[in-house]
C-alpha positions, 0 to 999 in steps of 0.5 A: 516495472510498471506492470508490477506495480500495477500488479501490486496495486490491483492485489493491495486493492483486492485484499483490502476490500477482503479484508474490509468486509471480513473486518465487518463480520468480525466486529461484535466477535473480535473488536481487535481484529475488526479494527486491524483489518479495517486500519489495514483496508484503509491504508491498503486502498489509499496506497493501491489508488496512489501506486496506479497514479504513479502507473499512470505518471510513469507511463507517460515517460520514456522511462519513470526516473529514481522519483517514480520508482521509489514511488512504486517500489515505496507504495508497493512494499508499503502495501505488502509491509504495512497493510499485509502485516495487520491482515495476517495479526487480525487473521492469525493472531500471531503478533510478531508479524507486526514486527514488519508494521512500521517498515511498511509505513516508512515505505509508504512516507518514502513512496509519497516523498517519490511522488512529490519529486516526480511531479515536481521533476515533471514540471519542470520539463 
């Protein structure tokens, strides 16, 4: 599990630096696009950088707990629902993919709402 989400976290940073700089590239030719792929860079990264906090919260466990997991699986699924989606719309222009947009922002609020029990869980002990 924490090797996926390590996985997830380097693939979700990787394609939002792509996708970054192709949003740079695209800025005079198609506005839309540009601004897609950059919203998408940004939350990718921002869930990226959160899913290796939650690698390094779960590593220090036996084993990560329900708050972690729906951490990682929230932040991962986010990345790939929310972020991915944009990136292949400013890609394709095939609109519906953004039929998977909102999904992946309740991943992202559900994988924050995790982290925020985990840590609070860890506390505790």
């Amino acid at each position: 599990m924490i090797r996926l989400w390590a996985f997830f976290a380097g693939l979700g940073g990787f394609l939002s630096i792509a996708a970054g700089a192709v949003s740079a590239h695209l800025e005079t030719s198609d506005a839309h696009a540009a601004a897609l792929l950059r919203t998408g860079a940004l939350y990718g990264l921002a869930h990226a950088a959160a899913l290796l906090a939650v690698v390094a919260m779960a590593e220090r466990r036996s084993r990560p707990g329900l708050p972690l997991s729906v951490a990682g699986f929230g932040f991962a699924a986010g990345i790939v629902l929310f972020s991915f989606s944009l990136f292949a719309v400013a890609l394709t222009g095939i609109a519906r993919f953004t039929a998977a947009t909102p999904f992946g922002g309740i991943a992202m609020l559900t994988g924050w709402a995790g982290l925020m029990l985990g840590a609070l869980a860890r506390r505790a002990r």
